[in-house]
C-alpha positions in Angstrom: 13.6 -12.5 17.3 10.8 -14.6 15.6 12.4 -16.2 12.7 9.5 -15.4 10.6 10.7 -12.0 11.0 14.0 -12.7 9.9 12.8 -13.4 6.7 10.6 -10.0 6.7 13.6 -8.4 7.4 15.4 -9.5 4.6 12.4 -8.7 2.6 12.2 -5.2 3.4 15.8 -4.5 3.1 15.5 -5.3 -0.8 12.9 -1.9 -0.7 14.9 0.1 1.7 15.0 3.0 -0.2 10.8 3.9 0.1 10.9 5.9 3.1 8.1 3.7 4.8 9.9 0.9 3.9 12.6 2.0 6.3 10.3 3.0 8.4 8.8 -0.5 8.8 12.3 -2.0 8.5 13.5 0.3 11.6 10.7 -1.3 13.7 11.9 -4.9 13.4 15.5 -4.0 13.5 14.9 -1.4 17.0 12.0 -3.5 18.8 12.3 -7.5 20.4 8.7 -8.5 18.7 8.6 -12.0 20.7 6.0 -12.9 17.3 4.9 -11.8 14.2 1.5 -11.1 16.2 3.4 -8.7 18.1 5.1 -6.8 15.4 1.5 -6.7 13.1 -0.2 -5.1 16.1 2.3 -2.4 15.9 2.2 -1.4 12.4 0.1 1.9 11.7 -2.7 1.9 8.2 0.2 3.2 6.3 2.5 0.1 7.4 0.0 -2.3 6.8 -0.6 -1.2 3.3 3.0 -1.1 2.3 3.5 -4.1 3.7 0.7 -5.9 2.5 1.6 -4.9 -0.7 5.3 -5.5 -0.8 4.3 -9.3 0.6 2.5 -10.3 -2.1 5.1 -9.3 -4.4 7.5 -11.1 -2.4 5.5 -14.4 -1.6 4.9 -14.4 -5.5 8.8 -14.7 -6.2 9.5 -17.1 -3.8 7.0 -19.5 -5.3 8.4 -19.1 -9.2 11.5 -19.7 -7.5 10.3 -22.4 -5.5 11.6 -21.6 -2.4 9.0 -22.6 0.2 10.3 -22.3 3.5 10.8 -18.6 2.4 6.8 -18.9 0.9 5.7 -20.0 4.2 7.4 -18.0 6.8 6.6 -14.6 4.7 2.9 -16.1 4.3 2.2 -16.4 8.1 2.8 -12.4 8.7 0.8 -11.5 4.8 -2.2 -13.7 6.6 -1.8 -11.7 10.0 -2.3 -8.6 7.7 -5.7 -9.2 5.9 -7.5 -10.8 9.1 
């Protein structure tokens, strides 16, 4: 698995309990995405949304926190979803 995803993955567990959440959180656990390119181009509207939103949230704490490697990996799928 990507290890941009890995980092997603952690991500979405912290929302698991929103049942899109899971649902998106499902998809990376049940599917070998060989990129994050892969995995965008299988999210439905819905998906996209949720996730978009969850990202920026996300990307947002990992700067106050200063943790960059986490700002960039999470960054590279948020930018895959507002193209």
């Amino acid at each position: 698995m990507d290890h941009t995803l890995d980092y997603l993955r952690e991500s979405l567990s912290n929302y698991i309990e929103n049942d899109l959440c899971q649902q998106i959180y499902e998809k990376v656990e049940s599917r070998n995405y060989s990129s994050e390119e892969e995995f965008v181009r299988d999210l439905d509207d819905d998906e996209m949304s949720y996730l978009n939103a969850m990202l920026e949230r996300e990307i947002n704490y990992a700067k106050n926190v200063q943790n960059d490697s986490r700002v960039k990996e999470l960054n590279e799928v948020y930018e895959l979803l507002v193209l």
